[in-house]
N, C-alpha and C positions, 0 to 999 in steps of 0.2 A: 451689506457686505459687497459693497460695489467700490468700483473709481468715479472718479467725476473728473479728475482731471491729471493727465498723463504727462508730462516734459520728458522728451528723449536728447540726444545728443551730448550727456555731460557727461564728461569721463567717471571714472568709480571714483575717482581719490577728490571730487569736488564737497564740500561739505554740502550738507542740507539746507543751511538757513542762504547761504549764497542762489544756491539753487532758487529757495521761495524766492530769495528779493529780488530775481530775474522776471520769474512767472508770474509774480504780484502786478509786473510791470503791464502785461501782455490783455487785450478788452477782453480775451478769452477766457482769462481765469479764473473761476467762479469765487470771487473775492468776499469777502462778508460785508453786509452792508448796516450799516447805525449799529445795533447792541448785538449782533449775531458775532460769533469767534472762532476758530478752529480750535480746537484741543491741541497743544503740540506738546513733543517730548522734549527736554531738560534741555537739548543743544541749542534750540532755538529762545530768542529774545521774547521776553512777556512784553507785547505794545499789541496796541488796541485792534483786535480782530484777532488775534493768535495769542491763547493765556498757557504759559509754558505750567512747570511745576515749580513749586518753593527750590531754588537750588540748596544744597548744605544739608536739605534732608533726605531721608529715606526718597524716594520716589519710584521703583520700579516693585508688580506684584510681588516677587518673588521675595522682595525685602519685608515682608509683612507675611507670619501666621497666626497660628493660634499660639503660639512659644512668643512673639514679639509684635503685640496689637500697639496700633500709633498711642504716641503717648500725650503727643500735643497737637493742635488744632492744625499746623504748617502738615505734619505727617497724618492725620485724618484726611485732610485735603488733596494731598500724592496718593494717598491708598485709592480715592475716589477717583482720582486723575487717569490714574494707570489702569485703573477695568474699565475708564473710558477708550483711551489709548490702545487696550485688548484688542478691541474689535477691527483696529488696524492690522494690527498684527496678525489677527486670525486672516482677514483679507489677503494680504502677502505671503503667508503659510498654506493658506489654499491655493492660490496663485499660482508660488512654486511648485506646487504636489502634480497638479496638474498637468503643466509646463514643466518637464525636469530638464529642459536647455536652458530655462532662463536661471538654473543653478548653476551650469557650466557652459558658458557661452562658448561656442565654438570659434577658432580664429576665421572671423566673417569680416566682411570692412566694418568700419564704423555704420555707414548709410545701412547697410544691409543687419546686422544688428539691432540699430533704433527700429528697423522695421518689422524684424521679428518678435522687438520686446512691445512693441504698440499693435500687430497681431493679437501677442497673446492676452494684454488687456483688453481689447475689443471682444474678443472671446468669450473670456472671464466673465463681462458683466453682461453678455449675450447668455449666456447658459444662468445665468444669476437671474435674470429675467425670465427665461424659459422655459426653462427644469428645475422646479421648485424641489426635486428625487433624489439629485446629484447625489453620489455617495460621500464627495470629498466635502460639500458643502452642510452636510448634515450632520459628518465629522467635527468638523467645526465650528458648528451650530450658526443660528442667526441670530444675532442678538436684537435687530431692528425691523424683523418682521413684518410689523405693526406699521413701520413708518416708511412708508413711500414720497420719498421725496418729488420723484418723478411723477407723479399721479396730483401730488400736493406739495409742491414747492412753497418755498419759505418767502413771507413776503420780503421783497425788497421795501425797506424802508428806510430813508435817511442816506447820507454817501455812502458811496464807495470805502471803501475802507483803506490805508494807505500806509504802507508795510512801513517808513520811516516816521510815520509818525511816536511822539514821548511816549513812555513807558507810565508813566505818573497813575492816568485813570486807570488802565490795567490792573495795574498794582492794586490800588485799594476796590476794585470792583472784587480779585481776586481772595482779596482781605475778608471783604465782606461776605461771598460764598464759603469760605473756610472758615470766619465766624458764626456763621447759621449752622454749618454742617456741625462742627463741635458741639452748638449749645442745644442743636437737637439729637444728638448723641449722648450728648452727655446729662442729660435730664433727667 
């Protein structure tokens, strides 16, 4: 439940995938390298390093209970997607609780803004590191406990990964994760 990597300066009304193809660009941004990906949510493009959800289907938890369990393999695979996906959420939902200006930013300049929203993320994963207690943190559980990247980083292997690249391998690597999860669900 941490950040690894923070962009300030975009105004609100920028979409998100513009945003990444900016910071993808930047040697800072902890990019994924050979078969590593980011998780992303539905706005974003499925190409190789970042695997979105099936679009067309179900995709968010709330669209999945016990009244309406996925019925095909595209919507098993969004249900798995989205409690990946959670653990951001919870991240940013902590974030704000904690932080309740970065709910309603007060009219500050722009510079002075970015500075208090990259504050309160320095913060954030300062106390995520250091007070394992937090009440707000324990509210929202930790779902990666276990996994300290920090301690045990992931090996780089293979390039960089490179935001414009085809969508093609994506596509069926994704295929093929959503055909495992089905046929092991559905056994």
């Amino acid at each position: 439940m941490m950040f690894t990597h923070v962009v300030i300066g975009w105004e609100g009304s920028a979409h998100d995938s513009r945003i990444l193809s900016d910071a993808a660009t930047l040697q800072t941004f902890p990019a994924p390298y050979g078969e590593q990906y980011y998780v992303v949510d539905a706005g974003y493009p499925n190409i190789p390093g970042y695997m979105a959800p099936y679009k067309g289907q179900r995709d968010h938890r709330s669209d999945f209970n016990d009244d309406t369990p996925p019925t095909t393999e595209k919507e098993l695979f969004n249900q798995r997607h989205a409690s990946v996906r959670n653990v951001i959420e919870r991240c940013f939902g902590v974030l704000k609780s904690i932080f309740a200006i970065l709910r309603s930013m007060p009219n500050y300049s722009p510079v002075c803004q970015g500075q208090i929203t990259l504050a309160c993320f320095v913060l954030h994963n300062f106390i995520q590191l250091n007070n394992y207690h937090d009440r707000l943190f324990a509210e929202h559980g930790n779902a990666w406990q276990y996994y300290d990247e920090f301690q045990n980083p992931p090996h780089l292997i293979g390039d960089r990964v490179d935001v414009n690249m085809r969508s093609r391998e994506m596509d069926a690597l994704r295929n093929r994760i959503a055909d495992a999860i089905w046929q092991a669900e559905t056994r």
